[in-house]
C-alpha positions, 0 to 999 in steps of 0.5 A: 500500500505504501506505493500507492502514496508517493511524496513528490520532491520540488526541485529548488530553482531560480528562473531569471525573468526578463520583462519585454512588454507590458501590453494593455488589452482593451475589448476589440469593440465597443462594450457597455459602460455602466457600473455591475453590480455583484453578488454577496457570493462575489464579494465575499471576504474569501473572494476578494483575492486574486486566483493564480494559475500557470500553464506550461506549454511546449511546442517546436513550431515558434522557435523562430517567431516566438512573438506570434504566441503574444500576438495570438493570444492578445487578438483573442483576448481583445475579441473575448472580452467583448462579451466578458466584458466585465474583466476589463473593469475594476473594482471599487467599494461602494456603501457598507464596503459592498464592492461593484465593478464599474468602467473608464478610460485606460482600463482593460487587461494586462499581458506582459511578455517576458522571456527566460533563458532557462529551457522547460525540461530545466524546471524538472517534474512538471506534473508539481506545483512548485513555488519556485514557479512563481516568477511566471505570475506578474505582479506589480513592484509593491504591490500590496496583498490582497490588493484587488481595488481598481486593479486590472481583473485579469493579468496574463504574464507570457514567458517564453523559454529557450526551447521554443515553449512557453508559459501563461501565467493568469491571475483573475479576480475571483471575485468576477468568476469561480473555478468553473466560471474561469474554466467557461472563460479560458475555455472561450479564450483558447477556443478564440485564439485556436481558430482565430474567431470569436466563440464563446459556447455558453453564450455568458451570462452575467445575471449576479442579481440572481442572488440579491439578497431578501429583504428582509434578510432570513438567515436560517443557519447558523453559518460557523464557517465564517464565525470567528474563533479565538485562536486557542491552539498551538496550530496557527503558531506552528505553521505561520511562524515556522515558515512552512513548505508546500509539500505534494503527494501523489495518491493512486486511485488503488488508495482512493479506493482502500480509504473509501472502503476503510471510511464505509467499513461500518455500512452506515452510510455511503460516501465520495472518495472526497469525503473519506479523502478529505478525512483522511487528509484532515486527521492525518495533518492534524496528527502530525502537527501535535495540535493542542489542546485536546478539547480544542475545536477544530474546522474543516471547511471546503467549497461546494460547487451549488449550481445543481443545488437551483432548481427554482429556477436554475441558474443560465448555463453561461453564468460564470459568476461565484456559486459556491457555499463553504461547507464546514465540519467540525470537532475536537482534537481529541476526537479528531485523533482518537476517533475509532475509524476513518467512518467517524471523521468522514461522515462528520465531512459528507454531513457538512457537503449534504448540508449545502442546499439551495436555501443555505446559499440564499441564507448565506447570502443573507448572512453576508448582508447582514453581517459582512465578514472583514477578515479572512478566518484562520483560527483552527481551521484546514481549508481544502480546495478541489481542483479535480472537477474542473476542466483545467487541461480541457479547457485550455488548447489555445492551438499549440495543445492541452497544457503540460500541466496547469494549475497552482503555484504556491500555496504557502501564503496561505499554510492552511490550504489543502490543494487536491489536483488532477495527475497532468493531462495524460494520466487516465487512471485517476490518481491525484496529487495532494499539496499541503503546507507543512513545517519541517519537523511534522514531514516525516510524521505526515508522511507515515500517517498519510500512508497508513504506515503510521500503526496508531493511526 
């Protein structure tokens, strides 16, 4: 069984950058220019952050005319933000802190061109995100954290290397799309650039009034993943301060398999390879960082895509706007630990993803009218992302093929994020990789409770 988990190792790297261009990309034609409102769902605390991806490209066809790539994808660009109009705005606060999107003149989207000397096999395995990477994401000189005000709502960074191949390093606001409503949009993107014309298929769909909140608002639940809680424990000292490193798993769907089975061993309930993987992943990481005390309340909180939830009446296809509900399950240290089996752990995580209706998104809703969270929480909390469902590789054929890998670069800015990501676009048989944040002296510990090498576990 050990084989089936396989700790995956970063190569440490320095990737010179040269920055050629910075190239403002308005919309190819005339666009309305009226303000946007969003949605509570859109400008929640969680949201307003920028979301950034890096997709590796290689290709012997542009050694000679690498500027073509730049080319190419700026003409696209401009002609898809005509209907994706809204990403060549920018962000303000209006009354109560409430942020809507408006329009002006040198708006648009950025794409910067840069070069590097380094060849793409020098980056090593490419199927791992690595922070090393992130010299291929633009940011600006200074730029604050968590700046997103009048801020342009997309940035492209297009490095080309030695060989002929290339990166795109994108970073959108996620306040304007979620992860399937930036997969809607690369997806028009590429499909643009590879045939030189305008597609977009769903057609988009802005329509954030769809979720506005009732008045007045009715919060129905009591809505503990946004609560804060006294930071009692020694958990958020032991990764901030420890300065933790991104460390990645690869997990065989073999293992997927056994932890599903270990997780419905009782025959209680009937569970998704999630639930038990994200148990698992929760316990194990718990484990291994000694959290104290043992009475300490723990969270585990995890996006849940609602778009199958509306049924009364159901979103349009093409909206690509915010449709998630954090779901959030908790418990102690002591029971987290020493619970008898992964089935008590895992029904706790499929109770909090069952939870999530149509009526606790619009309670959600109501509950961020009414209160308005101003910080992000952190207080005992592990937050895993799943990137598995989402048509990163699909999506994303700009002409030159599907990329060798795409997705993350570093999730050490925020050590108390779980990444679950697809193995690379080739790979059928299903298996993923699981990045975490980890200080040193936990690894080893990690590592053996993760793949059940660890007897007390």
């Amino acid at each position: 069984m050990a084989s089936w988990v396989k700790e995956l190792h970063l190569p440490n790297l320095h990737i010179p950058i040269t920055v050629d261009r910075i190239l403002p990309v308005a919309p190819s034609k005339p666009i309305p220019s009226n303000t946007l409102y969003l949605s509570n769902l859109d400008d929640i605390i969680g949201a307003r952050v920028f979301t950034p991806t890096v997709y590796f490209y290689q290709t012997k066809d542009l050694n000679s005319n690498q500027d073509l790539v730049v080319k190419i994808l700026r003409d696209a660009l401009a002609k898809v933000l005509v209907p994706y109009y809204p990403f060549s705005g920018r962000l303000r606060e209006v009354e109560n802190g409430k942020l809507e999107v408006f329009f002006g003149p040198n708006q648009g989207a950025l794409i910067v061109q840069a070069r590097t000397k380094m060849a793409l096999d020098e980056l090593g395995d490419l199927a791992v995100p690595n922070p090393a990477w992130l010299p291929l994401i633009y940011r600006f000189p200074n730029e604050e954290s968590y700046k997103i005000l009048d801020m342009p709502l997309l940035i492209a960074q297009v490095t080309l290397f030695r060989c002929g191949g290339f990166s795109l390093g994108l970073r959108l606001c996620h306040c304007i799309c979620d992860g399937f409503g930036a997969m809607q949009f690369v997806g028009a993107w590429a499909a643009t650039a590879k045939t030189g014309t305008l597609i977009t298929n769903p057609k988009p769909c802005w329509d954030r009034e769809f979720f506005k909140p009732r008045k007045p608002p009715v919060v129905k639940y009591p809505h503990v993943e946004f609560m804060p809680i006294d930071e009692g424990s020694n958990l958020t000292m032991s990764l901030w301060e420890a300065k933790p490193v991104q460390k990645c798993y690869q997990i065989s769907r073999e293992f997927q398999i056994k932890l599903k089975t270990l997780a419905q061993s009782d025959n209680s309930f009937i569970c998704t390879t999630f639930d038990a993987m994200a148990a698992h992943v929760w316990r194990s990481w718990v484990k291994a960082l000694d959290v104290q005390p043992p009475n300490y309340q723990l969270r585990l909180t995890f996006s849940v895509n609602a778009r199958p939830k509306l049924k009364n009446p159901a979103l349009e296809q093409g909206f690509y706007g915010n449709v998630v509900c954090v779901a959030c399950a908790m418990t102690t240290v002591h029971n987290l630990i020493n619970a008898a089996g992964l089935a008590d752990i895992t029904r706790l995580v499929r109770e909090a993803r069952l939870s999530i209706s149509e009526e606790y998104l619009r309670s959600t809703v109501d509950y961020v009218e009414r209160n308005r969270p101003r910080r992000l929480e952190f207080g005992g909390k592990l937050t895993i992302t799943q990137w598995t469902r989402f048509s990163i590789y699909e999506s994303a054929d700009f002409g030159w093929g599907r990329p060798i890998y795409a997705g993350p670069v570093d999730i050490t800015p925020t050590p108390q994020v779980c990444v679950f990501l697809p193995q690379g676009d080739t790979d059928p048989s299903g298996t993923i990789v699981v990045c975490i944040c980890l200080p040193d002296y936990a690894i080893t510990r990690f590592t053996e409770i993760l793949s059940l090498k660890d007897t007390s576990h």
